[in-house]
VOGU-3710 file (C-alpha; in Angstrom, 3 decimals, decimal comma):
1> xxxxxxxxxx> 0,000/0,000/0,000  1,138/3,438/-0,710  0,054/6,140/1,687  0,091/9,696/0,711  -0,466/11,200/3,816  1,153/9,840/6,821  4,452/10,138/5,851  4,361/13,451/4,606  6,057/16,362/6,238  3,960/18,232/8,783
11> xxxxxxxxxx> 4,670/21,892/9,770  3,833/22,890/13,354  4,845/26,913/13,623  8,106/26,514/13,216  8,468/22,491/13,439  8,983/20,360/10,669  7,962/16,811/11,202  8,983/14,087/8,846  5,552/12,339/9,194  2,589/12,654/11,079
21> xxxxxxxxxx> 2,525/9,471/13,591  2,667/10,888/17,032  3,555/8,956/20,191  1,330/10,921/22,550  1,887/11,012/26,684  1,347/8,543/28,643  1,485/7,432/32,095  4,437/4,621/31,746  5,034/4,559/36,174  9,122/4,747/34,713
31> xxxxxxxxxx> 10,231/7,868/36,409  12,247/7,439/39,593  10,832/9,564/42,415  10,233/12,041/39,757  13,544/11,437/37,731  14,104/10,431/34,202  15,145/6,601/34,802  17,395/4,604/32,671  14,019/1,962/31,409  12,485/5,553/30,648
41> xxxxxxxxxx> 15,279/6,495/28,042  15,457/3,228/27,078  11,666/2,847/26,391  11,759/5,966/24,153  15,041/5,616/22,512  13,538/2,239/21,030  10,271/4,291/19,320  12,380/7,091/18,177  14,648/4,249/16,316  11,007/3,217/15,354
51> xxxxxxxxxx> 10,603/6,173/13,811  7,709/8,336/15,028  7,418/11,737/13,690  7,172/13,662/17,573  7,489/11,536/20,753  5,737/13,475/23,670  6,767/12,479/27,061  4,316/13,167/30,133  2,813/13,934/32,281  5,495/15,995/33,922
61> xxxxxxxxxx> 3,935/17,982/36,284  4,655/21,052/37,306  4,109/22,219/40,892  4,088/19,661/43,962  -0,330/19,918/43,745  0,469/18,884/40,319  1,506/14,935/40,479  -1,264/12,957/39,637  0,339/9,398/40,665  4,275/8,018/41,970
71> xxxxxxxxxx> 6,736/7,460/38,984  5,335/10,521/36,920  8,080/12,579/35,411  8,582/15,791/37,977  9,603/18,636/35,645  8,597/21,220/38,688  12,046/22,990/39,926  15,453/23,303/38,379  16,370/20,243/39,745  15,027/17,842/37,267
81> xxxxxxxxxx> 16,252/19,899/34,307  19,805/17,419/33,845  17,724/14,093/33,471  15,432/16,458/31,285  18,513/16,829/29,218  19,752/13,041/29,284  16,683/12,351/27,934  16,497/14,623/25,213  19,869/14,333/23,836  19,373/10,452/24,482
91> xxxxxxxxxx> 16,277/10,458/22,043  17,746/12,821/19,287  20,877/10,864/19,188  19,104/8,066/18,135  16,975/9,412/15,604  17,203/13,447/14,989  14,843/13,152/12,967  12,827/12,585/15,768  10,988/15,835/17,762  10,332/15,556/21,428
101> xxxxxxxxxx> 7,685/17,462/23,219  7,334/17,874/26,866  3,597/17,300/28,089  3,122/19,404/31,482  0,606/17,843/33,756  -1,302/18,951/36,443  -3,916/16,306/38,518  -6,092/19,446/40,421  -9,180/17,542/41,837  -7,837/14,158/40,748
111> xxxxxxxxxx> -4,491/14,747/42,913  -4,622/11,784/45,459  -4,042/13,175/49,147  -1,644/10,230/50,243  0,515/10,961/47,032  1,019/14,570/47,479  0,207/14,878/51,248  -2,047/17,194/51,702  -5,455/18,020/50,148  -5,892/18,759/46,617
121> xxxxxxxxxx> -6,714/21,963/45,037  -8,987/22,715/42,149  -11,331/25,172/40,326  -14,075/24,307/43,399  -14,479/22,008/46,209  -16,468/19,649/44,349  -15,666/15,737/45,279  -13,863/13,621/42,852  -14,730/10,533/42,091  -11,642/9,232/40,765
131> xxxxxxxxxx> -9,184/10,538/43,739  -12,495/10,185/46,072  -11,218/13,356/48,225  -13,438/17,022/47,967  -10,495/19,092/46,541  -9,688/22,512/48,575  -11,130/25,104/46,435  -8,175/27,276/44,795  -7,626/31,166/46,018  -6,392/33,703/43,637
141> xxxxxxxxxx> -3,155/33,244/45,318  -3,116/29,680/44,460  -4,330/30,281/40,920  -1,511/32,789/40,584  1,215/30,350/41,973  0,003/27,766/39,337  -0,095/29,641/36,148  3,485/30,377/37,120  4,287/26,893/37,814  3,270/26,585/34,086
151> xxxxxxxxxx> 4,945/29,106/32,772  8,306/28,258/35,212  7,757/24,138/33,595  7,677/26,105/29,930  11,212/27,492/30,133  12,809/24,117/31,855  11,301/21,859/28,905  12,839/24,548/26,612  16,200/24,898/28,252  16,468/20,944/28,510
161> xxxxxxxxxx> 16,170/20,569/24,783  12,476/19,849/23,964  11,126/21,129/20,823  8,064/21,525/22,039  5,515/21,638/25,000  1,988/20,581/25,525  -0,570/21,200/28,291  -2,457/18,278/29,201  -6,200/19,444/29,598  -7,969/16,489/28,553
171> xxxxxxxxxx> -9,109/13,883/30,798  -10,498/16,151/33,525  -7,629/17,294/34,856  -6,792/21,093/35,986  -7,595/22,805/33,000  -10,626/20,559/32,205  -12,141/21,123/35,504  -11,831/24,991/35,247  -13,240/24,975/32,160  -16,725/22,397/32,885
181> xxxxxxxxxx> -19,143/24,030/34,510  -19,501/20,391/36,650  -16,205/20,940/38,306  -15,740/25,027/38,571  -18,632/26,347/40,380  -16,676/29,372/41,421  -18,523/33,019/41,966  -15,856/34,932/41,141  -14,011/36,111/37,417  -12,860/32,606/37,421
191> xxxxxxxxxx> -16,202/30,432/37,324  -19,492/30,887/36,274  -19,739/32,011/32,258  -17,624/30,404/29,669  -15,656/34,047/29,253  -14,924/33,826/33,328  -14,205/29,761/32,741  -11,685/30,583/29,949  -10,003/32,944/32,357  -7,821/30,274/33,449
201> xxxxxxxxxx> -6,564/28,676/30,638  -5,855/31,974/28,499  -3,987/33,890/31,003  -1,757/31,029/32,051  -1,401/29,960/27,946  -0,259/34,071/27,756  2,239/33,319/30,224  4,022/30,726/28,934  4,413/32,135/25,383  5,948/35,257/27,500
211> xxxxxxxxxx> 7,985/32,782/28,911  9,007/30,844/25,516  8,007/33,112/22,944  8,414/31,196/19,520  8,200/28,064/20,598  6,213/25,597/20,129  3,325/24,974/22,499  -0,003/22,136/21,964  -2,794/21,905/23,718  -4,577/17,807/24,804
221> xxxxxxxxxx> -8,130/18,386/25,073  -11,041/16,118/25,480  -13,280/16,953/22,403  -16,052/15,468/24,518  -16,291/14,891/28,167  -18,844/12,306/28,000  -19,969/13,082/31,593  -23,430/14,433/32,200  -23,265/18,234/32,930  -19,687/19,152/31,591
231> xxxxxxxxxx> -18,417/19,981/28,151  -20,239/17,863/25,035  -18,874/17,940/21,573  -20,540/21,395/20,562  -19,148/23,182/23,226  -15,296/22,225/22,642  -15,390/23,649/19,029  -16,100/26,904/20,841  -13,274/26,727/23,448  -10,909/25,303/21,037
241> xxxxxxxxxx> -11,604/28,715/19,099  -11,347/31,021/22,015  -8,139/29,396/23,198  -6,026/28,972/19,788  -4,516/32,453/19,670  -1,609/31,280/21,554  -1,147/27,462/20,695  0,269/25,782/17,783  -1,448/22,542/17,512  -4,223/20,798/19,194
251> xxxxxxxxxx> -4,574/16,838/20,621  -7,953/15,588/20,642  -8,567/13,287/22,424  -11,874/11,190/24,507  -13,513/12,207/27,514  -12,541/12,582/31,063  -11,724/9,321/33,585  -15,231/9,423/35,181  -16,883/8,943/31,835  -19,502/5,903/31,541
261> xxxxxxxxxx> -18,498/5,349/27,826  -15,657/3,734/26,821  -12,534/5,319/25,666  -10,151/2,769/24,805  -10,677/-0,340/25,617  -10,962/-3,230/22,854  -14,790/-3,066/22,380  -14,167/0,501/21,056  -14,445/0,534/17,659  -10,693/1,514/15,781
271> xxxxxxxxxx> -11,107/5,086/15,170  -14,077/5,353/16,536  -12,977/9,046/18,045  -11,729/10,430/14,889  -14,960/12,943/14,474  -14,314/14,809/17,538  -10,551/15,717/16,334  -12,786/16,637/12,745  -15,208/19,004/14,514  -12,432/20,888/16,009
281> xxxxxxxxxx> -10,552/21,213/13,001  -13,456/22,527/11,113  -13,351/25,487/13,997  -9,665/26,299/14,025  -6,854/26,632/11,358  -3,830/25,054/13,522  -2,924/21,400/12,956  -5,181/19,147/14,752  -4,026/15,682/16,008  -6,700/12,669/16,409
291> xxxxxxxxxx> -6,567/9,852/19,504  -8,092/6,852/20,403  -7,934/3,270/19,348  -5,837/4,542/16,272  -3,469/0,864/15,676  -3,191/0,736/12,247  -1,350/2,488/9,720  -3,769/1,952/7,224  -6,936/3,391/9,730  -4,598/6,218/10,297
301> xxxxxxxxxx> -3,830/7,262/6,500  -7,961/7,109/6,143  -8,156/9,157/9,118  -6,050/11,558/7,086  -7,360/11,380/3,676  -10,499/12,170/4,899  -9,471/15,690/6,148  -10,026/14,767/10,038  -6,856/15,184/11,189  -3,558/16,482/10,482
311> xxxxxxxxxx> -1,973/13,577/12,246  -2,590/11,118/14,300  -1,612/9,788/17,700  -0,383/5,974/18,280  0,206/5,125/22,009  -0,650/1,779/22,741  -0,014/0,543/19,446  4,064/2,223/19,727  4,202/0,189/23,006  3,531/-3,123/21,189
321> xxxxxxxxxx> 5,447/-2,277/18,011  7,945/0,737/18,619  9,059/-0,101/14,382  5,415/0,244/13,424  6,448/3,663/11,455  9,175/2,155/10,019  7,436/-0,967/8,770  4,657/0,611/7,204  6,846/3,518/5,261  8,732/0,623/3,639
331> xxxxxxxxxx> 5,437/-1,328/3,219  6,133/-4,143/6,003  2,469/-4,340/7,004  2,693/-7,689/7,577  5,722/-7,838/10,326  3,666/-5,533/12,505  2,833/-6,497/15,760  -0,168/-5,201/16,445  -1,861/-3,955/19,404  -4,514/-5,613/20,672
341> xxxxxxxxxx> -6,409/-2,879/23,400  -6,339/-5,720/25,942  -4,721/-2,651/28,222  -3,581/-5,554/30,877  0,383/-4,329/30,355  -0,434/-0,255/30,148  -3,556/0,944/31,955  -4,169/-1,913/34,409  -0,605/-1,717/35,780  -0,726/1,944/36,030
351> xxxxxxxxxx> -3,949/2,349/37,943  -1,901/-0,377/40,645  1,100/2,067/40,356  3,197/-0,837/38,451  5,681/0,204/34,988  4,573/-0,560/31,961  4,557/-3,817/30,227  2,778/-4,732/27,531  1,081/-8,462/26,217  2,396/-8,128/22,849
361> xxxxxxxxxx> 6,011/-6,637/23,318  7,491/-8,597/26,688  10,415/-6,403/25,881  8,181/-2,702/26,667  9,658/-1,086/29,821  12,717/-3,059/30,036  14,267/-2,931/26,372  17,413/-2,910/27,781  17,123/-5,751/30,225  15,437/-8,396/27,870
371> xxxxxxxxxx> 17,322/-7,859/24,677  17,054/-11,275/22,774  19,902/-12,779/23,334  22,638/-14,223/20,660  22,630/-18,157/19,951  25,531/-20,100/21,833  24,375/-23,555/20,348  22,024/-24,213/17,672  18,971/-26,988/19,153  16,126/-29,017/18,145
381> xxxxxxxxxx> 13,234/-27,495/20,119  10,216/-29,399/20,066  7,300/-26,960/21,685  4,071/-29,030/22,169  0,942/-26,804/21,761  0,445/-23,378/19,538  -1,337/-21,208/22,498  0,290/-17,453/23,173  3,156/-19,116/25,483  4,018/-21,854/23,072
391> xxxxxxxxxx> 3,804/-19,373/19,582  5,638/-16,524/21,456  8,735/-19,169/22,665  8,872/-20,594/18,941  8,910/-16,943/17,436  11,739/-15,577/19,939  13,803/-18,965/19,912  13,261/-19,139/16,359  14,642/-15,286/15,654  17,527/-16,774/17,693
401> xxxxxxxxxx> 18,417/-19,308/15,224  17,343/-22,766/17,064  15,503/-25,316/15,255  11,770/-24,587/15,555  9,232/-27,955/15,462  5,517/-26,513/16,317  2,975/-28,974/16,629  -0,859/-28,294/17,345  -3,529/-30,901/17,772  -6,117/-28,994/16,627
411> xxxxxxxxxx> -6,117/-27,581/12,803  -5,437/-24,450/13,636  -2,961/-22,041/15,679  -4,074/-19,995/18,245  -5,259/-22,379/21,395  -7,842/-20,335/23,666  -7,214/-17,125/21,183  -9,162/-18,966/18,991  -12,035/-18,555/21,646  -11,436/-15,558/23,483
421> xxxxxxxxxx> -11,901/-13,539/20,573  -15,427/-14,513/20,350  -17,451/-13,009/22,648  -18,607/-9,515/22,439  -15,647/-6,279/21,869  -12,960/-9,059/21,821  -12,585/-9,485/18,445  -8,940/-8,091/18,429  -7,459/-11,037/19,769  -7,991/-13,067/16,419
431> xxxxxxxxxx> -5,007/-10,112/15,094  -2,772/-12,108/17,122  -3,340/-15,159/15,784  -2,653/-13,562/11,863  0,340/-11,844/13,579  1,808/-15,500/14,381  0,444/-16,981/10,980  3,161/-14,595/9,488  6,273/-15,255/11,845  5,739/-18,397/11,429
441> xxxxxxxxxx> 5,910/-18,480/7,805  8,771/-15,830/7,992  10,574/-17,658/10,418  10,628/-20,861/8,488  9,293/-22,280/12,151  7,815/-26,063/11,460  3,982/-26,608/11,695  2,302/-29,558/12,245  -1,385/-29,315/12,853  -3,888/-31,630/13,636
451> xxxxxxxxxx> -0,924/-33,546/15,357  -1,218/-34,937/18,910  2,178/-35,550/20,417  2,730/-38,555/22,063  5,635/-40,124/24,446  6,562/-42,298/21,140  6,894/-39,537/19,066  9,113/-36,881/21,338  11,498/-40,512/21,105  11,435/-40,166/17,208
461> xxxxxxxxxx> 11,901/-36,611/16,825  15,277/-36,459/19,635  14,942/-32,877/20,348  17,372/-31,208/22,443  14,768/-29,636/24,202  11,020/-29,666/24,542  8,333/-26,858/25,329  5,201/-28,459/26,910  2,604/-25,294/26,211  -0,299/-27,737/26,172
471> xxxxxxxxxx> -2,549/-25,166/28,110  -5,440/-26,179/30,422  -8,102/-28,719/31,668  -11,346/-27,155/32,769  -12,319/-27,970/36,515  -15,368/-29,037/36,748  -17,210/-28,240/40,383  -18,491/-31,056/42,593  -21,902/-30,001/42,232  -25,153/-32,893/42,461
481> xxxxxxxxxx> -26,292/-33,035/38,111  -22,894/-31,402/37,022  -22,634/-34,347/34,213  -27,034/-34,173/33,495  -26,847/-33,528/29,829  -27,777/-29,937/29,657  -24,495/-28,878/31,305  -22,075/-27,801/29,525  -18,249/-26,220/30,223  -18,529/-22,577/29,255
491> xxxxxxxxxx> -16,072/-22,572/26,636  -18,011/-25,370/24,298  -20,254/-22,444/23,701  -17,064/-20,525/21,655  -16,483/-24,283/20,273  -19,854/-24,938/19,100  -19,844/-28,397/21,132  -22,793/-26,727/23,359  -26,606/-25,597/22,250  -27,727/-22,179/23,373
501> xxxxxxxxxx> -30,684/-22,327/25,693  -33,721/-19,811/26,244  -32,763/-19,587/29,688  -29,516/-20,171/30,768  -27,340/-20,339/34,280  -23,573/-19,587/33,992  -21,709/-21,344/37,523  -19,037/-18,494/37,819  -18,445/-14,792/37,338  -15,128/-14,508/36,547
511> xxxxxxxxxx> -13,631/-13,388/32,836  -14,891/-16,269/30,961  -18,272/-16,303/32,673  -18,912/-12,651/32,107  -17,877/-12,760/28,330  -20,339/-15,939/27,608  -22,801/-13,960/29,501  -22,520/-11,598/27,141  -22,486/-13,546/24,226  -25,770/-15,342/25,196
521> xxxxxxxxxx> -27,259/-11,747/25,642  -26,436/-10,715/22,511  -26,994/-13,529/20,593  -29,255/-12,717/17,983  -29,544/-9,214/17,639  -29,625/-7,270/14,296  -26,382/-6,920/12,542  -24,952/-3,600/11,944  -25,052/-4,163/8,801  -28,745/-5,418/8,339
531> xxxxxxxxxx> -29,384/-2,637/10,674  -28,126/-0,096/8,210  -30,135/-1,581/5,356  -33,710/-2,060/7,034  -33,036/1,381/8,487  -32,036/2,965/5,021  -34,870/1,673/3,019  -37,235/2,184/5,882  -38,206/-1,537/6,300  -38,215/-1,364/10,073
541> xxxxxxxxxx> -39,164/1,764/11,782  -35,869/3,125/13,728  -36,986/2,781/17,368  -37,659/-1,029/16,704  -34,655/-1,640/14,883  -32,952/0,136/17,716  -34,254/-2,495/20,106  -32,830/-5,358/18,025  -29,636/-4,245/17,718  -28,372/-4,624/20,959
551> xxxxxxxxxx> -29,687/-7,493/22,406  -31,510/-10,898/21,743  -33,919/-12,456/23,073  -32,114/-14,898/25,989  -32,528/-14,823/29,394  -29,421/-14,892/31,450  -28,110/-15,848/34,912  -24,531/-15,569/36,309  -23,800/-16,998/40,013  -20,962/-16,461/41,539
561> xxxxxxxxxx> -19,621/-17,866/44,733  -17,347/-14,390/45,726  -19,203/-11,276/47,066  -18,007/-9,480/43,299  -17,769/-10,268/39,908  -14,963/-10,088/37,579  -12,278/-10,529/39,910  -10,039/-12,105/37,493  -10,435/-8,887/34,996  -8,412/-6,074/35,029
571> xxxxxxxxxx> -9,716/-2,551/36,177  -10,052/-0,819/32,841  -12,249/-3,896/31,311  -13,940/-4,999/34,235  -16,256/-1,852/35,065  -17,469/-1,967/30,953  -18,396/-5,855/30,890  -20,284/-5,671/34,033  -22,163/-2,318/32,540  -22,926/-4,049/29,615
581> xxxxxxxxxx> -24,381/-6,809/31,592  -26,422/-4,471/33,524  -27,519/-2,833/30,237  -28,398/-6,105/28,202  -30,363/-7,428/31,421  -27,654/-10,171/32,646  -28,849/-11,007/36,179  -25,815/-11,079/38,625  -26,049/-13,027/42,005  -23,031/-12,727/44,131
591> xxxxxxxxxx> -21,651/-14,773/47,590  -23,779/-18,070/46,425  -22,778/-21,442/46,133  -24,951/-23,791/44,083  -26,240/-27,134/45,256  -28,088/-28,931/42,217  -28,827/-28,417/39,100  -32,117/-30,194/38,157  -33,542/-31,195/34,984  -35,407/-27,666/34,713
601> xxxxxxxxxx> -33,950/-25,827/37,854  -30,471/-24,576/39,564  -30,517/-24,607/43,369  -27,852/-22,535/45,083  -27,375/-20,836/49,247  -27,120/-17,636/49,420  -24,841/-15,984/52,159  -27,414/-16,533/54,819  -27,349/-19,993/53,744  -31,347/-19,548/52,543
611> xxxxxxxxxx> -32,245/-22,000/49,639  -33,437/-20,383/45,874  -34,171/-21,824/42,918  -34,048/-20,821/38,756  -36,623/-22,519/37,548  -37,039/-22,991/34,096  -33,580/-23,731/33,007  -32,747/-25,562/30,036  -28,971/-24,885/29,732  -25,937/-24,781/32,437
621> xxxxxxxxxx> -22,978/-23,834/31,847  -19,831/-23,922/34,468  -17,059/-21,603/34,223  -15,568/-22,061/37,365  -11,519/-22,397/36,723  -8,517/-24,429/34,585  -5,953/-26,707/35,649  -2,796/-27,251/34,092  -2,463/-29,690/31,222  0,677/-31,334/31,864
631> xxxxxxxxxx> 0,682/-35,055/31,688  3,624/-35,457/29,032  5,908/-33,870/31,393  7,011/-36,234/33,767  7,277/-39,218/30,869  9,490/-36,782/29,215  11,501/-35,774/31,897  12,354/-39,228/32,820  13,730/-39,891/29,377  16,844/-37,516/30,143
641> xxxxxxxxxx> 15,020/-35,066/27,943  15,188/-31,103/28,988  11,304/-29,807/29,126  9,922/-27,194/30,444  6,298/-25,678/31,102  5,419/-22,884/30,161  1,710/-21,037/29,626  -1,188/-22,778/31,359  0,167/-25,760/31,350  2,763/-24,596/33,804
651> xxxxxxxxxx> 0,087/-22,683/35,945  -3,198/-20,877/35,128  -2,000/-17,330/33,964  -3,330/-14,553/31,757  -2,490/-14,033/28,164  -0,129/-11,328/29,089  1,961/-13,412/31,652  1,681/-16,637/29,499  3,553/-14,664/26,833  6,380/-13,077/28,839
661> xxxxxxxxx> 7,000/-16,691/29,984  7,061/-18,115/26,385  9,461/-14,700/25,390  11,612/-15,474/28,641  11,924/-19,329/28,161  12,394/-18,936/24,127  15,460/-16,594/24,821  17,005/-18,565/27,580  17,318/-22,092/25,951
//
């Protein structure tokens, strides 16, 4: 594919950038009490040699009321200004091609009081939801300190190299919440009409450009805030307008952290955000970036051929391929790694204060530590099962030069992928599995599907060593009818080895549970594209059509034995599923344990140990845990041959984990 747009030069006042993939800011928890850290440089060096056309590191924030969370880059006294430097140079000696921008951050309401110690201040005392403190409302001496602290932050970014800065006012943090009328309730010139709500944001954007004068300086705004009562998407166009006169570019981006709609998560569709950076860019004549579930190249030159951006940002999808740029200017599509919005690496760790990882890139946050190491000896490697772990080992070991024999009993690659991406929003997964297809094939990595190993056959092959990634057993619970023939283990569902009842009972509300749930909810509701026809031609009348899109016409029952769902499911993910299940009319009953399951009827306790029944079942289906899969090891061990576990079959473990393992064990042997 040839793309005209997104790697052609892009001219930001007076910034010239070689292409128009931005890496915007984002929380990596890789600062050291505020200092650039060694993994930091490291983490960016790698996407600069990737080739982005501006890397923006943040959120630095700028006064000590500022910090929004540990590990966030400190850029708020003099002090910081020679790691500043380190990591400038450090990034333009890489790639000088490369432009770095300096995102300065500041939390207001969503400070948390144990971080900074002492209360947050913001616009008005108006309680947060995502710090859960009431903020102290700001004074004019307080406002004044923390325009300067902007305007102070403006000149260190500039004297440690930076070729540009960028507030961060998206999200709902400082600026945000002095320009919704939710958050600033003030009286005074600072609150109340949108000229007195502006007040903020112009006269600290007037100091920094005193400060910096022709320099570059961006703006990150939420072009909606998707929370009832604050800024919607025909209010921004009008801020954006008011505020350009001293900025240079502006970030669009989704709405704040409180939001009930998804930002970024995998069941957002890619590009699904792109018309909010459009309707700002139809009100201003400054370069206008677009965010949000933006992971392919060829989404992204769309994006720009379609006049709704001037360039687009890439996060998550740099973290799991820093070459992404480079492989799609010299037409690599294929040898991407993409991004799968699973956020279990990024967002999860962060909101549990942990670096950085990432499920598709073991290497993100510690490029220098797991380097893939050079061959010492050339082996056989035998790896027994084509699930994340065992695909991951055979592509690292395989880069390393060893002798790669796959084998999968099944006719495909993929092991649970193949299932996982089934349900509901989690269709991304399946890009994994056509990521491996192609390192496989690249690789020259030996396939043999619809091949069950046996003890016999590890004797005929003699490998030097074998990888046992033969995944999981289901377990199923001791309950009285557990084998009656209208029980089923979740997963035969996403195997089609299981009928769909009219009223069904799921044993267990962890990840799997929840996503069949969903599945069953959904199951037979109008597809978009049916939708779109009966709607066009007027063969349904909207409102009904409406009704059919989102749901079917099952009933649905989860029980779950712990007082909350989803424990299993990582913070970012878990709140949507369990919204959607709420929304599509799942019914959720927590601290139970069930006692029979009857031809037409599920008995379970509740925590009072009173008896209930579900009467008029006619499916049940258990997802209630795996067990390792791992009865070739020991016969293998004891014929002097190295093997070693790895994925499920050496202990029940996410995706994510299951694939560091497979990276870790493929570059050790």
């Amino acid at each position: 594919m040839k793309f005209f747009k997104l790697f052609s030069d892009l001219k930001i006042r007076n910034l010239q950038l070689n292409n128009r993939i931005i890496m915007p800011a984002m929380h990596l928890t890789l600062a050291d009490k505020g200092f650039i850290s060694d993994d930091l440089i490291d983490f960016y060096v790698e996407r600069a040699r990737g080739g982005a056309g501006m890397i923006i590191l943040g959120g630095c924030f700028v006064s000590e009321y500022g910090q929004g969370s540990i590990s966030f880059v400190d850029i708020s006294n003099d002090t910081f200004i020679p790691g500043l430097i380190k990591f400038t140079e450090a990034v333009h000696d890489e790639n000088e091609e490369v432009k770095v921008c300096c995102q300065l951050y500041h939390a207001g309401a969503y400070a948390y009081p144990q971080i900074i110690g002492k209360t947050p201040i913001a616009p008005s005392a108006v309680y947060s939801k995502l710090s859960r403190t009431t903020p102290k409302e700001m004074t004019l001496e307080d406002i004044d300190r923390e325009q300067q602290a902007f305007a102070d932050a403006s000149i260190r970014a500039k004297k440690a190299g930076f070729d540009a800065i960028e507030i961060c006012a998206s999200a709902g943090y400082l600026f945000a919440q002095f320009l919704s009328p939710k958050t600033n309730i003030r009286e005074d010139e600072y609150g109340g009409s949108l000229e007195n709500r502006l007040r903020f944001p112009l006269e600290t954007l007037s100091r920094m450009r005193e400060a910096v004068g022709n320099y570059v300086i961006g703006y990150r705004m939420s072009g909606d805030d998707f929370v009832p009562g604050s800024n919607t998407y025909k209010d921004t166009p009008v801020i954006a307008k008011h505020i350009s006169r001293n900025l240079d570019y502006f970030n669009i981006t989704g709405g704040w952290h409180e939001t009930k709609i998804p930002q970024i998560t995998m069941d957002v569709p890619e590009g699904c955000y792109a018309y909010l950076a459009e309707n700002i860019k139809k009100s201003v004549t400054l370069p206008v970036f677009a965010s949000n579930r933006i992971n392919d190249p060829i989404l992204a030159e769309e994006i720009l051929m379609a006049n709704k951006a001037d360039a687009i940002c890439m996060g998550r999808a740099l973290i799991a391929d820093p070459y992404l740029p480079q492989k799609a200017k010299q037409g690599k599509l294929h040898s991407i790694i993409h991004c799968v919005a699973c956020n279990q690496g990024c967002l999860d760790r962060m909101f549990k204060l942990k670096s950085t990882i990432c499920l598709r890139n073991p290497r993100a946050g510690n490029e220098a530590k797991r380097s893939i190491n050079p061959l010492e000896e050339k082996k056989k490697v035998m790896i027994v099962g084509s699930g994340p772990s065992g695909l991951e080992a055979a592509r690292i070991a395989a880069k390393r030069g060893h002798e790669i024999h796959l084998f999968e009993k099944e006719d495909k690659i993929g092991g649970l992928i193949n299932l996982i991406w089934i349900p509901p929003g989690r269709h991304e997964f399946k890009r994994m599995i056509e990521d491996y297809q192609y390192w496989i094939q690249k690789l020259n990595i030996k396939l043999y599907l619809n091949t069950e190993v046996t003890l016999n056959m590890v004797k005929e092959y003699e490998p030097d060593v074998v990888l046992l990634a033969t995944g999981s057993l289901p377990i199923k619970p001791p309950i009285k009818g557990i084998d009656k023939s209208h029980v089923y283990w979740a997963n035969d569902v996403f195997l089609k080895e299981a009928p769909l009842g009219e009223n069904n009972v799921i044993i267990g509300g962890g990840a799997t549970g929840i996503e069949l749930a969903l599945y069953l909810a959904e199951y037979g509701a109008l597809e978009p594209e049916t939708f779109k026809f009966l709607t066009f031609y007027n063969a349904i009348e909207q409102e009904d059509a409406f009704q059919k899109l989102y749901k079917g016409n099952k009933r649905v029952t989860i029980l779950e034995r712990l007082p909350k769902f989803g424990s299993s499911l990582g913070q970012t993910t878990k709140w949507i599923l369990l919204d959607k299940c709420d929304k599509l009319g799942v019914k959720e009953i927590a601290n139970v344990s069930v006692t029979e399951i009857g031809n037409d009827f599920v008995a379970y306790k509740d925590s009072e140990n009173n008896q209930h029944l579900i009467n008029g079942v006619d499916a049940v289906y258990y997802a209630t845990g795996i067990k390792p899969n791992d009865t070739l090891y020991k016969p293998i061990k004891e014929l002097g041959i190295s093997v070693e576990k790895i994925g499920s079959a050496y202990k029940p473990e996410t995706a994510l984990e299951a694939i560091k393992r497979g990276y870790k064990v493929g570059n050790r042997i």
